[in-house]
PLY file of the C-alpha trace (Angstrom):
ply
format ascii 1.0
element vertex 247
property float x
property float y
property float z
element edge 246
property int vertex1
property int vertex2
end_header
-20.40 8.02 18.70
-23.76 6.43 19.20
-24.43 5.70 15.90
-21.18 3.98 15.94
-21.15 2.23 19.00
-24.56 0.70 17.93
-23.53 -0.54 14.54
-20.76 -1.74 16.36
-23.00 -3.94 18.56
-25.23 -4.72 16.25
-22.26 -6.33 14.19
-20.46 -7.37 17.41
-23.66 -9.63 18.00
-24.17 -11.18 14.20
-20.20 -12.41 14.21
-20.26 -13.38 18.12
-19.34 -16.89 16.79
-16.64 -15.84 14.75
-14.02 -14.75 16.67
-10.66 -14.88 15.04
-7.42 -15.57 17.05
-5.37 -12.06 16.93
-3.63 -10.40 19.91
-2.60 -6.60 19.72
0.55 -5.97 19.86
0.51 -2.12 20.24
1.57 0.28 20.55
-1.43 1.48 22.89
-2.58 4.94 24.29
-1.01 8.16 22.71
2.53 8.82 22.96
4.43 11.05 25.29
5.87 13.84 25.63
4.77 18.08 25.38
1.48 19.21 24.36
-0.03 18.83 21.46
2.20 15.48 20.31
0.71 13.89 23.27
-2.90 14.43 22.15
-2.20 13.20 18.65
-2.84 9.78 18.96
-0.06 6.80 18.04
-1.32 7.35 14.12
-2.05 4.48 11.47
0.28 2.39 9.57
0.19 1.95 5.70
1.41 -1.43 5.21
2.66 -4.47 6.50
5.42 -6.57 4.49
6.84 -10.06 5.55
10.98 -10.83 4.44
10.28 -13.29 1.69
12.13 -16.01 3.84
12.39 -15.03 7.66
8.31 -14.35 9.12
9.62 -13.26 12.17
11.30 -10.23 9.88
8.70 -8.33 9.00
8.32 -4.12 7.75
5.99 -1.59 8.81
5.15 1.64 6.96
3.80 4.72 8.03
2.27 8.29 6.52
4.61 10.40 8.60
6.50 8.06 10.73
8.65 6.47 8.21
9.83 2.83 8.14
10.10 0.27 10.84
11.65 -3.05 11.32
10.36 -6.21 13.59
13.28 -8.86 13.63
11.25 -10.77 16.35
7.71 -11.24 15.26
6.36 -7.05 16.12
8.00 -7.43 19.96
10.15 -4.83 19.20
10.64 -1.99 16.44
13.52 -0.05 15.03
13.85 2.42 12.28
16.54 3.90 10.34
14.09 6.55 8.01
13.92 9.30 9.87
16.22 11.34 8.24
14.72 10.38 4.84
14.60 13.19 2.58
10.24 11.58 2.87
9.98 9.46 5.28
6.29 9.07 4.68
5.68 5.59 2.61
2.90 3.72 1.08
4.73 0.48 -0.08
7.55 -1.59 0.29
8.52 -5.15 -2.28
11.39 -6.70 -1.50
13.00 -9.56 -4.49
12.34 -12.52 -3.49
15.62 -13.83 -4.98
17.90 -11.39 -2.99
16.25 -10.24 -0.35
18.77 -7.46 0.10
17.08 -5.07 -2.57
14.02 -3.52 -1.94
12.18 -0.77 -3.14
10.29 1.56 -0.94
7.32 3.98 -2.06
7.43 7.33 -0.65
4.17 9.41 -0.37
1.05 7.86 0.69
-2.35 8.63 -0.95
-4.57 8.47 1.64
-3.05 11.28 3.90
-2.29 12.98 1.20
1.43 12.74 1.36
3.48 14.02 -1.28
6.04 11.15 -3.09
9.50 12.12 -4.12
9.89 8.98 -5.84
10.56 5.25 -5.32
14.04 4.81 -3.64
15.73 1.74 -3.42
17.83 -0.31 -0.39
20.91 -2.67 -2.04
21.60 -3.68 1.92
18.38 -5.27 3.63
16.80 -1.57 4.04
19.83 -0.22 6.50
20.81 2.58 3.53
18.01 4.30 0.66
19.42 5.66 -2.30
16.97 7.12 -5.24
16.20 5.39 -8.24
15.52 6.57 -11.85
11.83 6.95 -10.41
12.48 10.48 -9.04
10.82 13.67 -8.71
9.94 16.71 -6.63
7.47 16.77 -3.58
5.82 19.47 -5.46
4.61 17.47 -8.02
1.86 16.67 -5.63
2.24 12.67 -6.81
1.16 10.34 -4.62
1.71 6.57 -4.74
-1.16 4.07 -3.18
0.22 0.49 -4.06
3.24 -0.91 -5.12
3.54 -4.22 -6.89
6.44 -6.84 -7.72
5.91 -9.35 -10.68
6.46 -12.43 -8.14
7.97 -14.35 -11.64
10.40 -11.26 -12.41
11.42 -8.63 -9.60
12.87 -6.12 -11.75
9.11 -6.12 -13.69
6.96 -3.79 -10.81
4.14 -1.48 -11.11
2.91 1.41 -8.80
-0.67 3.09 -8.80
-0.82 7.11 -7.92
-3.43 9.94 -7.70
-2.06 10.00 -11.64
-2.36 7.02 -13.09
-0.51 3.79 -13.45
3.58 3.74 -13.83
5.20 0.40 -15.00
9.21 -0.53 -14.56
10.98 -3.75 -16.48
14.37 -2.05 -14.92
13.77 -2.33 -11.46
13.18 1.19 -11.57
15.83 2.40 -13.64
13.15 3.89 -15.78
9.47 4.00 -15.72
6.22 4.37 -18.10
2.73 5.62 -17.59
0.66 2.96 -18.37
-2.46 4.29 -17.60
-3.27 8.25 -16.71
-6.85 8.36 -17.43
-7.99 8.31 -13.66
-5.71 8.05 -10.14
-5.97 4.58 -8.36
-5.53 3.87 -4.73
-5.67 -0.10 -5.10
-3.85 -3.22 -7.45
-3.76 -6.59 -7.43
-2.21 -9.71 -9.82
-4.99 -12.35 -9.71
-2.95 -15.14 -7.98
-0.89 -17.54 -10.34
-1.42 -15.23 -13.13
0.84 -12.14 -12.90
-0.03 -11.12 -16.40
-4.03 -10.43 -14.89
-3.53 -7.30 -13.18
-7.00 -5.04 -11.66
-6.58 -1.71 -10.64
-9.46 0.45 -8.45
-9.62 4.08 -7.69
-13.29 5.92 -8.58
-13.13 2.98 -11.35
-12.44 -0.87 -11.93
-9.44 -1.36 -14.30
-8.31 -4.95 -15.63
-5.20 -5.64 -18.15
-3.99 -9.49 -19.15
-0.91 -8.25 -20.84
0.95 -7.24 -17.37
-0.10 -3.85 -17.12
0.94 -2.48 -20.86
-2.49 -2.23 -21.84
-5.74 -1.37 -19.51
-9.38 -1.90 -20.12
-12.34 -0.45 -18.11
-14.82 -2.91 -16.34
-18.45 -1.92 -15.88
-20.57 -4.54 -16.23
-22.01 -5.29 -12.75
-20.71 -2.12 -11.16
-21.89 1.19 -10.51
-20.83 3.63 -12.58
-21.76 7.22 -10.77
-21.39 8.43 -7.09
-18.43 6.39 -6.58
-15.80 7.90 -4.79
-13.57 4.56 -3.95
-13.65 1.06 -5.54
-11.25 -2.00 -3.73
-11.04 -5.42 -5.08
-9.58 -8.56 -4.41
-9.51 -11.92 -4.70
-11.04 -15.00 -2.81
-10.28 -18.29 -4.26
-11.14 -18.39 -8.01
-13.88 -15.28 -7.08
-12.26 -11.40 -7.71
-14.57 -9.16 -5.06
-14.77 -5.55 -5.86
-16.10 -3.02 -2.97
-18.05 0.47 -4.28
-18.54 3.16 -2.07
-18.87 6.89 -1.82
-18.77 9.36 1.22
-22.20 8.05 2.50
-21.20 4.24 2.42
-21.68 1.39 0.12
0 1
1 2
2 3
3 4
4 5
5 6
6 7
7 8
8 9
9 10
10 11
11 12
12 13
13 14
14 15
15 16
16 17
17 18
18 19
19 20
20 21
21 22
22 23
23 24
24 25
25 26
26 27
27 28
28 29
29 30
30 31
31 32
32 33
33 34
34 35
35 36
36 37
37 38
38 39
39 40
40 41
41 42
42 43
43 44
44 45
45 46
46 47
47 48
48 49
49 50
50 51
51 52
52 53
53 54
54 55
55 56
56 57
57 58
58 59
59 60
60 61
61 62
62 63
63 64
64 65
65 66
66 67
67 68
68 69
69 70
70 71
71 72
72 73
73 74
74 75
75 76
76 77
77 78
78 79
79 80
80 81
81 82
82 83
83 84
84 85
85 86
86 87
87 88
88 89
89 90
90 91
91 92
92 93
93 94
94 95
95 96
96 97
97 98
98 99
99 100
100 101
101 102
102 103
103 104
104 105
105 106
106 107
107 108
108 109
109 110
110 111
111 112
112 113
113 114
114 115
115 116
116 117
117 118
118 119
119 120
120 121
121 122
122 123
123 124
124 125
125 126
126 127
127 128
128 129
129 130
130 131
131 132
132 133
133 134
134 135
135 136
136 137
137 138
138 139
139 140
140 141
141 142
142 143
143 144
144 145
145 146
146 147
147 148
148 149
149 150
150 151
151 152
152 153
153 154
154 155
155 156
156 157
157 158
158 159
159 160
160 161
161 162
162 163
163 164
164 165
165 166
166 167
167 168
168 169
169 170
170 171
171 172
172 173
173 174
174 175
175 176
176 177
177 178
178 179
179 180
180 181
181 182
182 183
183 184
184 185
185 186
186 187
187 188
188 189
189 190
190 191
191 192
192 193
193 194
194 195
195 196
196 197
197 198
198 199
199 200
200 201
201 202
202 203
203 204
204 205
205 206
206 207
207 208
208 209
209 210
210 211
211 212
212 213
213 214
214 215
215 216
216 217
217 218
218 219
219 220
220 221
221 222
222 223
223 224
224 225
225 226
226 227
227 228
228 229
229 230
230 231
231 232
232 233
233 234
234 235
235 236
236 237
237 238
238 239
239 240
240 241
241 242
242 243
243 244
244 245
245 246
């Protein structure tokens, strides 16, 4: 806690001019109820996803709390997942030409959440039905991003602890696309959704929408590397290395 709390200052001081604009909106202090759920902690959230349309609709996922809904801007939550058959989720894309059908990833990577499968919402996310992307929790699968081509919605791709799987069908059917290492992180490089890089101990690129991967090394370390993000800042694509001990 020391250590921390001086990095923290140390860092707290060097951006003391920088201050952005956010408020928290909670929820704060650990929930109640009997011991030990009321020493757990409130717990982290996975994702955040806007309604392509509506900003004040916006979707919340969670390792083991399931999905929530803001229809006011985060004021107030409601969810409808927990009788899920997961209701752990990593990723939710909803089509931005009927904003009705979504598709929710189950499983989440970091907490080590088993997937059962993608399942999909024909009704603005009030029912989940499976999709041809199904398996058993004992698989031990586990998704850790979920992308929509923003040109074609039923074109998506998901990275896992396995490898890369690719859907044309909106998920009627899937491919593994790329199974040499698992990835935790994918992006499209903006305006081009055919650019696609993918991190996990490695930095993967493909041009051909995901059919077809390459390795990049130049530049990058190659050994010790336990997690690699990227992403993109203008015309610049930013990749982050780092291992147990750091960067």
């Amino acid at each position: 806690m020391i250590l921390w709390e001086k990095e923290f200052g140390r860092n707290k001081n060097q951006n003391g001019g920088r201050a952005g604009n956010w408020t928290e909106l909670g929820p704060i202090g650990s929930p109640t109820g009997p011991s030990p759920y009321s020493r757990t902690g409130t717990g982290r959230t996975s994702f955040l996803t806007f309604h392509p349309s509506n900003s004040n609709i916006m979707f919340v996922g969670t390792p083991d709390g399931g999905l929530w809904k803001s229809n006011n801007g985060g004021s107030s939550w409601t969810t409808n997942s927990d009788f899920l058959t997961a209701i752990g989720c990593s990723g939710l894309v909803i089509d931005p030409t009927n904003s009705q059908i979504m598709y929710l990833a189950t499983g989440d990577i970091e907490g080590n959440r088993s997937s059962i499968g993608i399942l999909k919402s024909m009704d603005g996310g009030i029912t989940w039905n499976t999709s041809g992307t199904s398996w058993p929790a004992s698989n031990l699968w586990t998704p850790g991003k979920l992308l929509m081509n923003p040109s074609n919605p039923l074109n998506m791709l998901m990275a896992t602890n396995i490898g890369i799987l690719r859907t044309t069908d909106g998920w009627a059917s899937y491919n593994f696309v790329q199974n040499t290492i698992g990835f935790k992180d994918m992006e499209f490089k903006p305006g081009d959704p055919n650019t696609i890089y993918a991190s996990g101990t490695e930095l993967w690129k493909s041009t051909d929408n995901g059919v077809t991967w390459t390795q990049i090394t130049s530049g990058l370390p190659t050994t010790n590397v336990s997690n690699c993000s990227g992403c993109y800042h203008g015309q610049f694509q930013l990749c982050l290395c780092g291992n147990w001990q750091g960067l």
